[in-house]
N, C-alpha and C positions, 0 to 999 in steps of 0.2 A: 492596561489590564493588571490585574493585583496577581502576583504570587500565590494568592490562594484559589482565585478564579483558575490559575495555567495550572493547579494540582489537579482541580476538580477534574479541567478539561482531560489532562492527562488519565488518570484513574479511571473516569467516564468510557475516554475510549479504548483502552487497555481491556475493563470491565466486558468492553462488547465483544473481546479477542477481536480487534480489527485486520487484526495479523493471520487471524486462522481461515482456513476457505469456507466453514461450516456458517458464520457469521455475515457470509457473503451469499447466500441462499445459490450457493455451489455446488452442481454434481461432484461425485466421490469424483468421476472421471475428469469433470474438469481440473479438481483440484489437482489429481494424478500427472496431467498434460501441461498443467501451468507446473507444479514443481519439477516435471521434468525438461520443461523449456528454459527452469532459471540454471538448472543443472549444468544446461549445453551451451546456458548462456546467449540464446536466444531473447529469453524474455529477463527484466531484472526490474527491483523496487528503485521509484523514483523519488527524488526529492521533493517532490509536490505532493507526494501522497499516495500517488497511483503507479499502476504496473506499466512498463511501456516495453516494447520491439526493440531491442538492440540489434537485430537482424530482424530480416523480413520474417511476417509468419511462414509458417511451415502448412497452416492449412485453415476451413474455417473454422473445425471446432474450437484450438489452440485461438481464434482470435475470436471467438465467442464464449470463449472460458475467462479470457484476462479482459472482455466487455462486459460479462456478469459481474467479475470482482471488482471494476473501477465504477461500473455504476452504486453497487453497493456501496462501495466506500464512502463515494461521494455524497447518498442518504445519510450514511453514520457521521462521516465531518460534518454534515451542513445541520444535525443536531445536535451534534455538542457544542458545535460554534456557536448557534442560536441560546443554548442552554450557557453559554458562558460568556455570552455580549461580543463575539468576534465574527469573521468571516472562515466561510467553510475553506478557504485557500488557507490562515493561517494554521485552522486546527490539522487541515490537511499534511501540513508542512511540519507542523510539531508534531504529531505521529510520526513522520517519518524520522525526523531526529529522535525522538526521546524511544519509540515499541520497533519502529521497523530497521534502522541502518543498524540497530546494534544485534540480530539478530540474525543479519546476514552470513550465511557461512564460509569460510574461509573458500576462495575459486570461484564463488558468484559471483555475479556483475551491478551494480548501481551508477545512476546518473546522478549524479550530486548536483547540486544548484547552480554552479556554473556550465552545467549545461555537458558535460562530460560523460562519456564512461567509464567509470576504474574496475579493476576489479581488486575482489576483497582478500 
């Protein structure tokens, strides 16, 4: 893939706030329940692209809130991969490096590619 194809890709899905829960066709509440599950450290961004459990959920809305925004995602990777000659795992996985790990807030939690959890 050329340099200027991983710009577009990036830009593309920046463009769509992939980061934001509004882009995620997300209740206000959901979004509320997931940033307070990264909060508590419950839930956190993954190196794949998507949100995952670092603890078990807390209930069903909380795991019907981070099943809206992983499904969305996975619509918005799998068009800008398509849009940029890749697979939706890699754009997946470059969002999370280039718009979502660096926006993590200091005390959140992510699972990095080896499969871990740090926190930030």
């Amino acid at each position: 893939m050329t340099l200027n194809k991983l710009f577009v890709l990036g830009a593309a899905v920046a463009a769509l706030g992939v980061a934001a829960g509004a882009a995620f066709g997300q209740t206000t509440e959901q979004k509320a329940l997931i940033d307070d599950a990264k909060a508590r450290g419950v839930v956190g961004e993954q190196a794949d692209g998507y949100l995952g459990f670092r603890t078990p959920s807390t209930g069903a809305p909380l795991t019907q809130a981070v099943t809206v925004t992983n499904d969305a995602r996975r619509d918005a990777y799998g068009e800008r991969a398509r849009a940029a000659g890749t697979t939706t795992e890699v754009a997946a996985a470059r969002m999370f490096e280039s718009q979502l790990l660096p926006r993590i807030p200091a005390g959140q939690w992510y699972r990095n590619a080896q499969g871990q959890w740090v926190q930030r």
